[in-house]
N, C-alpha and C positions, 0 to 999 in steps of 0.2 A: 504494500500500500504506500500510496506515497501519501508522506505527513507534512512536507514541506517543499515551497516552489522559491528560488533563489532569487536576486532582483534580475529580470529580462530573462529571467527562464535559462540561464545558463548555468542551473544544475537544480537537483531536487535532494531531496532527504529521502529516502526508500526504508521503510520497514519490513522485516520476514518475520512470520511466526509461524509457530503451527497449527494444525486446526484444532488445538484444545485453549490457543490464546497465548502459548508461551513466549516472549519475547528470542529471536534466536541471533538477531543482528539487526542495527540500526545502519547503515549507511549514508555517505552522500554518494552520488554520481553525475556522470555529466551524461546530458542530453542523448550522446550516443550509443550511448550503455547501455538505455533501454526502449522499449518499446512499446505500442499501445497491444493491447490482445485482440485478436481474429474473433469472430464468430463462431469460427467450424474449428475452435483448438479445444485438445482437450487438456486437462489440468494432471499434475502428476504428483504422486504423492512417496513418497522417502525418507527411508529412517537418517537420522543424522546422529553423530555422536555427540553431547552436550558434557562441557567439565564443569 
């Protein structure tokens, strides 16, 4: 999810979690790092190791 948009959109704050709500990394990125999602994609789910 993105929590945060920079000034002129030249980067955002991205959050992951899981689907129980866990917090697993906050990020920034820039613009070309990510992408809007498709219609016809499907979502994928995977275990991660957390310390």
């Amino acid at each position: 999810m993105i929590l945060h948009l920079y000034a002129d959109h030249k980067g955002y704050e991205v959050e992951f979690v899981t689907f129980s709500g866990e917090l697993i990394a906050l990020v920034s990125v820039y613009p070309t790092q990510i992408r809007q999602l498709e219609k016809n994609e499907i979502a994928k789910a995977r275990r991660i190791k957390t310390a």
